[in-house]
C-alpha positions in Angstrom: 0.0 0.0 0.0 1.4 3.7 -0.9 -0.3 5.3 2.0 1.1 3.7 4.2 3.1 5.7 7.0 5.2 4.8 10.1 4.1 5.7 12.9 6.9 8.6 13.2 5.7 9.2 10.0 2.0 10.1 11.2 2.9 11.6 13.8 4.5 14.8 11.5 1.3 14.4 9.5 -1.4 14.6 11.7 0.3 16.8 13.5 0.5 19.2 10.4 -3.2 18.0 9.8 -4.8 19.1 13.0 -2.1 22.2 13.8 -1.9 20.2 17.3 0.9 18.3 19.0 0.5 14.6 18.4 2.3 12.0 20.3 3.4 8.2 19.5 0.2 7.2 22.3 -1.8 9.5 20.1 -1.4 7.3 17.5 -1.2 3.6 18.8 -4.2 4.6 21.2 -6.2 4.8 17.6 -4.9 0.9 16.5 -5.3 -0.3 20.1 -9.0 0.7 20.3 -9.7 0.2 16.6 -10.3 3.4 14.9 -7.6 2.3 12.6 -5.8 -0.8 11.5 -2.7 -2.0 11.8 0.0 -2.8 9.4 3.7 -3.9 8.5 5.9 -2.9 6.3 10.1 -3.6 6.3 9.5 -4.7 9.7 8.0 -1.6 11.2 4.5 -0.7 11.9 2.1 1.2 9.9 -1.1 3.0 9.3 -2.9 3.7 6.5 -2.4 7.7 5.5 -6.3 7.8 4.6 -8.1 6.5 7.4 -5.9 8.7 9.6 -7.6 11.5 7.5 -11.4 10.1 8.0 -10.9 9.9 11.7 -9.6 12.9 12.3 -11.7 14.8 9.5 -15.1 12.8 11.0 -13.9 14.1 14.4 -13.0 17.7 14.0 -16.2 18.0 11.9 -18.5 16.2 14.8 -16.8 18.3 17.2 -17.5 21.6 15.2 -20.9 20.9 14.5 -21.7 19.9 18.2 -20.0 23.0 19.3 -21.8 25.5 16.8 -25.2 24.0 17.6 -25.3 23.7 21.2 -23.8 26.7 21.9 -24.1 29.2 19.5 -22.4 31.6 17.8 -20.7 33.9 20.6 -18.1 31.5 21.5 -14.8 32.9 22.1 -13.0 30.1 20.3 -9.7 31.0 21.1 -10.4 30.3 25.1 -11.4 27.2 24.5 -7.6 26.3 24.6 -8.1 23.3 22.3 -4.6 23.2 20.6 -3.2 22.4 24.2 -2.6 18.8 25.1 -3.4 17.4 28.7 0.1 17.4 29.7 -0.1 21.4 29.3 -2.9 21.7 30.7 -1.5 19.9 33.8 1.5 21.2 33.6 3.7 20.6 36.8 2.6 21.5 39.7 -1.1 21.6 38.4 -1.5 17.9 38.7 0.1 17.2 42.0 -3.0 15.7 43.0 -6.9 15.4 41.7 -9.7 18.0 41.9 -13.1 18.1 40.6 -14.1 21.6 39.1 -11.1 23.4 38.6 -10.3 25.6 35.5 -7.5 24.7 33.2 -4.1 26.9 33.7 -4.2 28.9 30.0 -7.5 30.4 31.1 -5.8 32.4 34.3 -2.8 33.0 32.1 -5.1 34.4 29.5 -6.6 37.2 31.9 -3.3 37.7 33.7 -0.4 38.0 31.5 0.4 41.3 29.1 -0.7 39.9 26.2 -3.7 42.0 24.4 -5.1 40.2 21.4 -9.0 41.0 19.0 -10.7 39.4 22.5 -8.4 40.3 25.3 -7.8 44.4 24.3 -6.2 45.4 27.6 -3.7 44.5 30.0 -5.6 43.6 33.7 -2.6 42.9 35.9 1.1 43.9 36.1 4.2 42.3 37.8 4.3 42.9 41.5 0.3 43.4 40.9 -1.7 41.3 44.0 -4.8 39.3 43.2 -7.2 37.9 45.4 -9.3 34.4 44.4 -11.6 33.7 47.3 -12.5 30.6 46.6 -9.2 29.1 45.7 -9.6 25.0 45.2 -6.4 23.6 44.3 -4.4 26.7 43.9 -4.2 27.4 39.7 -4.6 31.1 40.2 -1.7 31.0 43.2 0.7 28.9 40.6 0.1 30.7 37.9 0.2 34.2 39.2 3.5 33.1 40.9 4.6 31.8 37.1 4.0 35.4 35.7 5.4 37.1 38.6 2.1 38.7 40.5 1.7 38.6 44.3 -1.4 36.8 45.0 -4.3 35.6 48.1 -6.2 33.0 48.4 -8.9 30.9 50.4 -10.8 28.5 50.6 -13.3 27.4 53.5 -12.0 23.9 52.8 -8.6 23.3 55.4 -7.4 20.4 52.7 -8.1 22.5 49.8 -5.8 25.0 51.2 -3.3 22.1 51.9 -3.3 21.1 48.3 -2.9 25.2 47.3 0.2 25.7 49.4 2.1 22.2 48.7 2.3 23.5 45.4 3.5 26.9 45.8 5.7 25.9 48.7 9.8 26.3 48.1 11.6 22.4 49.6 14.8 21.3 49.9 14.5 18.7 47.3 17.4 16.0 48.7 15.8 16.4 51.9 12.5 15.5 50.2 13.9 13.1 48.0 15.5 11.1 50.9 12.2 10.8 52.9 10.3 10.2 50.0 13.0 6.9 49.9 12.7 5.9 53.3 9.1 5.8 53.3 8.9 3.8 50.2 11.8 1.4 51.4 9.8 0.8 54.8 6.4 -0.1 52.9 8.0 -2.5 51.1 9.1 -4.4 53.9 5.7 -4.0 55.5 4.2 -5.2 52.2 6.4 -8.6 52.4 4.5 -8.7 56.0 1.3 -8.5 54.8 2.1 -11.5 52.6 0.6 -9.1 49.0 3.0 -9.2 46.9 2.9 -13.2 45.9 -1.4 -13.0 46.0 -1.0 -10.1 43.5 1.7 -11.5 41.2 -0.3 -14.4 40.6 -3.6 -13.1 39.9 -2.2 -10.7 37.7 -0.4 -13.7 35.9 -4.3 -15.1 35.6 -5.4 -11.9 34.8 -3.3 -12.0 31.4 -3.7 -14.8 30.4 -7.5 -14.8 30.4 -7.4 -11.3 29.0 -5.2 -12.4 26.3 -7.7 -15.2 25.5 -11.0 -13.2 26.3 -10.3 -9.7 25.7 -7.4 -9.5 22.9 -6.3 -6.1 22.3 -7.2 -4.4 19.8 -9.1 -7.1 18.2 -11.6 -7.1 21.1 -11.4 -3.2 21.3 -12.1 -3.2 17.3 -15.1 -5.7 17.7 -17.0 -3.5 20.5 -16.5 -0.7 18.3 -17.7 -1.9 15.6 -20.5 -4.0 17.3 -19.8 -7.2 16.1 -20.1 -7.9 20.0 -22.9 -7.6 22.4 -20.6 -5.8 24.9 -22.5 -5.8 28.3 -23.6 -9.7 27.6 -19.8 -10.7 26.8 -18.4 -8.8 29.4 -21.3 -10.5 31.8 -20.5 -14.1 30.8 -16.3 -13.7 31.5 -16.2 -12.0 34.1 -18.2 -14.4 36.2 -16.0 -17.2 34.5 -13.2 -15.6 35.9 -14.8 -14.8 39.6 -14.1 -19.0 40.4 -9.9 -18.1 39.3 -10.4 -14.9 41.9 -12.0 -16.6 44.9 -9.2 -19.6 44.8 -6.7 -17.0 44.9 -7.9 -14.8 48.1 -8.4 -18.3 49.7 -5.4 -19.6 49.2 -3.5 -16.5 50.0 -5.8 -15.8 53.2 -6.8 -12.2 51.8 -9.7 -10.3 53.7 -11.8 -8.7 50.9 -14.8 -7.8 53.6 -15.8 -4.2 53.9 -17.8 -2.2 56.6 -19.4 1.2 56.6 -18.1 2.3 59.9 -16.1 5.1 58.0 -14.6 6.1 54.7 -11.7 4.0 54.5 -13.0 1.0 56.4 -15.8 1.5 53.3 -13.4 2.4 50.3 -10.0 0.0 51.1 -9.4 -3.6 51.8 -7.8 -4.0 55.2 -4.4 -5.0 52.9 -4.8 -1.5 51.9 -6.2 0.1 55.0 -2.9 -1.2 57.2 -0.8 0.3 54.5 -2.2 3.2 54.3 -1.7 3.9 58.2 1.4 2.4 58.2 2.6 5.2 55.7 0.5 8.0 57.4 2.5 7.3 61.1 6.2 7.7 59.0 4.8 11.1 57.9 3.9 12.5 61.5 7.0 11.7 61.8 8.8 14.5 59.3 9.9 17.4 61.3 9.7 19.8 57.8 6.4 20.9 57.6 6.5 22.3 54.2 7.5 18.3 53.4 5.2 16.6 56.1 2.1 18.8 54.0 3.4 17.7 50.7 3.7 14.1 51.6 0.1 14.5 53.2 -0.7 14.9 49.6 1.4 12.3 47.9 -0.6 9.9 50.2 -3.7 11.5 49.6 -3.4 11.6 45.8 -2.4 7.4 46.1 -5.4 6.9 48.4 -7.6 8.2 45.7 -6.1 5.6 43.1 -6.5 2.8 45.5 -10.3 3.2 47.0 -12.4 0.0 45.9 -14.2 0.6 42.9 -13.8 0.4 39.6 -11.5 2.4 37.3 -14.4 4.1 35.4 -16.2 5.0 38.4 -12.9 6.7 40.3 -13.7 10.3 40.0 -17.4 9.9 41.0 -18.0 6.9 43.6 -21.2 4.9 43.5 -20.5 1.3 45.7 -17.5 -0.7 46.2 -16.6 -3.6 44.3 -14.4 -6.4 46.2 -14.4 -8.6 43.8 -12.3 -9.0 39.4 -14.7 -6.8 37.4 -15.8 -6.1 33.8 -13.6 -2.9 33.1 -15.6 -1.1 30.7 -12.8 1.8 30.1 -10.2 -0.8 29.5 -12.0 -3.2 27.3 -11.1 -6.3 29.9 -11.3 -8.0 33.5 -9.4 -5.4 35.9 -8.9 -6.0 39.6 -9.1 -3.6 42.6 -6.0 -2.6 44.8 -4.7 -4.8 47.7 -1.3 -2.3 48.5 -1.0 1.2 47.9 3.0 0.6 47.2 2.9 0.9 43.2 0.8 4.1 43.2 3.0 5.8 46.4 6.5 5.0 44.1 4.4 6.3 40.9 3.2 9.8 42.6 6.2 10.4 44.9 8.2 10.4 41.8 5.7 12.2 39.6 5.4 15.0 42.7 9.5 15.4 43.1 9.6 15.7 39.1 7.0 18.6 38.8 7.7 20.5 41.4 11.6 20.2 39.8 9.8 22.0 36.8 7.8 24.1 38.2 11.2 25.6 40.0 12.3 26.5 37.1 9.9 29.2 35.7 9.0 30.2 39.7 9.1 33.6 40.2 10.3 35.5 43.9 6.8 36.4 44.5 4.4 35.4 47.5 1.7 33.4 47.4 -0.6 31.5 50.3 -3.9 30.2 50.5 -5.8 30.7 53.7 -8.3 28.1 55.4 -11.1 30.6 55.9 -14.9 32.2 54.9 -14.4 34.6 52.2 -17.1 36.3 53.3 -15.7 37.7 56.7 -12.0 37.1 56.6 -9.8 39.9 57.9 -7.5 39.8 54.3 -5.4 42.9 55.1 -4.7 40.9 58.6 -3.4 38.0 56.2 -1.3 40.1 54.2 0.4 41.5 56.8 1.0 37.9 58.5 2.8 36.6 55.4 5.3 39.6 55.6 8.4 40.5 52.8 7.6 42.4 49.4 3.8 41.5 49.2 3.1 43.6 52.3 4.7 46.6 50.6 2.9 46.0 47.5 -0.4 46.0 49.5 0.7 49.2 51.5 1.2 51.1 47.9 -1.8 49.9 45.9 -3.6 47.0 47.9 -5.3 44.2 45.8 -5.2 45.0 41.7 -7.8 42.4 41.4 -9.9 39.1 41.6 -9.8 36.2 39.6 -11.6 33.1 40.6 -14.2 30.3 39.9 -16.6 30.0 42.6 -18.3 26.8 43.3 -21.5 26.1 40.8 -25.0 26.1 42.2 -26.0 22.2 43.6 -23.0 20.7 41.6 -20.1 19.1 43.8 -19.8 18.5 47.8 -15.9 19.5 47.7 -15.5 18.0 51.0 -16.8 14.9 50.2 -14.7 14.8 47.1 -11.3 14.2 49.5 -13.2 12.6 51.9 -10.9 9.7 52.9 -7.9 12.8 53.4 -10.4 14.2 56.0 -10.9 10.7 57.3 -7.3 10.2 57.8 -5.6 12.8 58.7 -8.8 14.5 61.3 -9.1 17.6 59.4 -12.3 19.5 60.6 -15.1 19.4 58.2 -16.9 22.7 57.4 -19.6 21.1 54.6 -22.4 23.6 56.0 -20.4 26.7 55.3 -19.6 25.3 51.4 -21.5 27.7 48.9 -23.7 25.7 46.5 -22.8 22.5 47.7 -24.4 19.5 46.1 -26.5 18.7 48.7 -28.1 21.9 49.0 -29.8 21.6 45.2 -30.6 24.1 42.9 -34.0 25.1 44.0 -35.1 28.5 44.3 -34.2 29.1 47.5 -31.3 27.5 47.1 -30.4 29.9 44.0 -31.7 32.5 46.1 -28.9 31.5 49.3 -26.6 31.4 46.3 -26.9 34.8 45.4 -26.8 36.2 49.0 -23.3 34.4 49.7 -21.6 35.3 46.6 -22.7 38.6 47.0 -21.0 38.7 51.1 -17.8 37.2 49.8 -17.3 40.6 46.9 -18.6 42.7 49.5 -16.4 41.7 51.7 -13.2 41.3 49.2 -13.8 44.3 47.4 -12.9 46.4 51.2 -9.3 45.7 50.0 -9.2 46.3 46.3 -8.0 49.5 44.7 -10.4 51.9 43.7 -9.4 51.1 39.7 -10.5 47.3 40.5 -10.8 44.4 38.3 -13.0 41.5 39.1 -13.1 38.2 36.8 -15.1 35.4 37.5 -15.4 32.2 36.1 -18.9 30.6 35.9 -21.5 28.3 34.3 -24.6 30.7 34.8 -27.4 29.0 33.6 -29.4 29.8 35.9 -28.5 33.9 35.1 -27.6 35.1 38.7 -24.2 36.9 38.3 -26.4 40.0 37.0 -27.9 39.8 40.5 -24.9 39.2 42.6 -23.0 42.3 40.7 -25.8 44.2 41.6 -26.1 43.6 45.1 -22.1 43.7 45.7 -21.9 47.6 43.7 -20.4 46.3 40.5 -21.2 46.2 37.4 -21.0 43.5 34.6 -18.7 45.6 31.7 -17.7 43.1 29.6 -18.3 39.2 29.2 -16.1 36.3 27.3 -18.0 33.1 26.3 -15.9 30.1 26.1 -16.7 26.3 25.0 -15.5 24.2 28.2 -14.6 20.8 26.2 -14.1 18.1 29.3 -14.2 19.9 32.7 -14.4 16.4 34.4 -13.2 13.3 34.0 -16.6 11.7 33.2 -18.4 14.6 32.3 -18.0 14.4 28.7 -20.6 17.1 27.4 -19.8 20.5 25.5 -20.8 23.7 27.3 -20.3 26.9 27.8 -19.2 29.2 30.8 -18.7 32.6 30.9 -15.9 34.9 32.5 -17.4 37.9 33.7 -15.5 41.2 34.4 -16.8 43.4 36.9 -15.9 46.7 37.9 -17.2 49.6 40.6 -20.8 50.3 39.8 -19.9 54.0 39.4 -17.0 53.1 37.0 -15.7 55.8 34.5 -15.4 53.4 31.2 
């Protein structure tokens, strides 16, 4: 065949085809699941040039289409940040560790950097500039302010959402960090060798394969579901109760507890393998005299916690029961298992976590940044400022707060306490899930709109106390239900100008297109 291309080879073309990065996993992703067949040629494999151009032609014009007619014609396009892959919009210290509902790095750069393009037609912040994001989630407005060289505030009424905020803005002694992160990891494996783990899981995943490789051939299987020449759910049904008789011989020969209570969130979410490990690590922590490291390790074990909970991998970001048992894995196309031992994830992340914040070293700015555990709404900020001390203070002392940027929470959409749950479990943080603003739980009714409006509207009031007078207030929101107008109102703002962009995945399993808008508020009185 004359189309045919290596896959080095389409890697430059579709690159060149879609103006966007590709990557070799790019590319064997599509054979592996297959969109696209596989081929040899000299010994090397191959892809055929035109059904590279159908899938990605059949894509972009789905994607297009979907975007235009669901929402419209007002889109900024160029916020919706689509050229960048998920490694850059992670970028290193952004994905030191999971958070539902938090807005993609490029979109804070956007509205604080100097650039001025036909959207963006003036410069918001400057260097040495402070801005304020009272409801601060994992931090992106802290990192990347501290990235372009702006002072900045934030808080959070969540204590571990704070945690998360500051362990990636913090400044370690790597080596030091690097040699407790060792210890730790050499001491779990000898408590894994204890626990007698290691052997149970090396044979089941040796079962595992082989079934798999019988059952479930990739991509041949993958390539068969996608093209429906197989009843999915009933395949999946019929093997993976074939292979439940393999599972239960090994955890009885092994001795392995698979039983679960609902006492708390971890005796729930972990097997007792995992539970004991899990502690175990959590008592070597406490240990760590360096707080800044004790806080970051918090995380590490936090962020391995969340990989190991017992459930299945396509229901990780949004729990719905506990599985104990080998499972259908519908995002993998075979029979997975749940965790036992926490020791591959800790290794994976503690290496991950040392490598990013290496990166992120290197483009940090000497500016200040911290997060404070506190309600917006009544918080003494000037009282912060002057806590945190150095060049931040005399920024504040010459032109206090340039600004706000910052997403607050959506009306009835995530309990963000709940979401880290088992960290609050652990390690005894106090839980403030009343005081969260549009929490899940609380709905979308009226009245909960209505409570929604009112506490919005206290936070700006209070913020805008220690702004200066020339003030600029983004914020970041899906406002379906049109309440922002409201909330402006009642703060002494107006809305001067809006930006409309198309939000592509906010979520891991929230897979829809829409919209949210970034509205800029100024002084109600303001002289355009």
């Amino acid at each position: 065949m004359s189309n045919l291309l290596t896959i080095s080879q389409a890697i430059q073309f579709v690159s060149e085809l879609t103006t966007k990065k590709v990557t070799e996993s790019n590319i064997t992703y599509l054979i592996q699941y297959g969109r696209i067949d596989k081929f040899e040629k000299d010994g090397l494999i191959c892809v055929d040039k035109e059904q590279l151009i159908n899938y990605y032609h059949s894509i972009n014009a789905k994607k297009k289409m979907e975007w235009k007619n669901k929402l419209g014609d007002d889109i900024n396009w160029k916020l919706s940040f689509d050229e960048y892959k998920e490694a850059e919009t992670t970028k290193h210290v952004h994905r030191l560790h999971p958070y539902k509902g938090k807005f993609i790095p490029q979109l804070v750069e956007y509205f604080l950097d100097n650039h001025v393009d036909s959207f963006k037609k003036d410069v918001y912040f400057q260097s040495n500039d402070i801005v304020l994001d009272p409801f601060c989630g994992s931090g992106t407005t802290l990192v990347q302010a501290n990235e372009l060289g702006i002072h900045a505030i934030g808080i959070d009424i969540s204590v571990y959402n704070a945690q998360i905020s500051n362990s990636k803005i913090a400044i370690y002694n790597i080596s030091e960090l690097q040699k407790v992160t060792n210890y730790i990891t050499s001491e779990l494996e000898k408590y894994e060798k204890i626990l007698n783990i290691k052997d149970f899981e090396k044979e089941l995943l040796e079962e595992l394969y082989n079934f798999n490789a019988v059952y479930f051939p990739s991509p041949e299987y993958k390539k068969k579901v996608y093209n429906k020449e197989i009843i999915e759910k009933q395949y999946a049904k019929e093997k993976s109760q074939l292979f439940l008789s393999i599972y239960e011989k090994l955890v009885e020969k092994y001795n392995i507890s698979t039983k679960i209570s609902n006492q708390s969130f971890l005796d729930k979410w972990y097997f007792e393998t995992t539970r004991k490990e899990i502690y175990f690590v959590n008592e070597l922590i406490n240990l760590v005299k360096d707080e800044n490291i004790k806080h970051l390790l918090q995380v590490i074990l936090s962020r391995t916690m969340r990989s190991c909970r017992a459930t299945t991998h396509s229901d990780l970001a949004t729990l719905i029961d506990p599985i104990c048992t080998t499972y259908y894995c519908s995002k993998h196309k075979k029979i997975c298992k749940p965790l036992f031992s926490i020791l591959k994830w800790w290794k994976t992340y503690s290496k991950d976590t040392i490598a990013r914040i290496e990166v992120f070293n290197k483009v940090r700015t000497n500016t200040q940044q911290h997060c404070f555990a506190a309600n917006s709404a009544a918080i003494d900020i000037e009282k912060c400022i002057y806590s945190m001390g150095g060049n931040i203070v005399e920024e504040y002392k010459k032109k206090k707060i340039k600004g706000i940027f910052c997403s607050p929470p959506y009306v009835g959409l995530i309990d963000y306490h709940e979401q880290h749950a088992y960290a609050y479990d652990l390690f005894g943080f106090k839980r403030q899930d009343e005081k969260e603003i549009g929490s899940l739980k609380k709905g979308h009714t009226k009245a909960a709109q209505q409570k929604y409006i009112d506490d919005i509207s206290a936070v700006l009031i209070n913020c805008k106390k220690y702004l200066t007078q020339d003030y600029e207030v983004f914020i970041v929101a899906n406002d379906k239900f049109g309440l922002y107008e409201t909330i402006a109102e009642n703060a002494g703002m107006v809305i001067v100008e809006q930006f409309k962009r198309p939000v592509l995945n906010r979520t891991e399993k929230d897979k829809n297109v829409y919209s949210e808008l970034i509205y800029r508020m100024k002084e109600k009185n303001y002289d355009k």
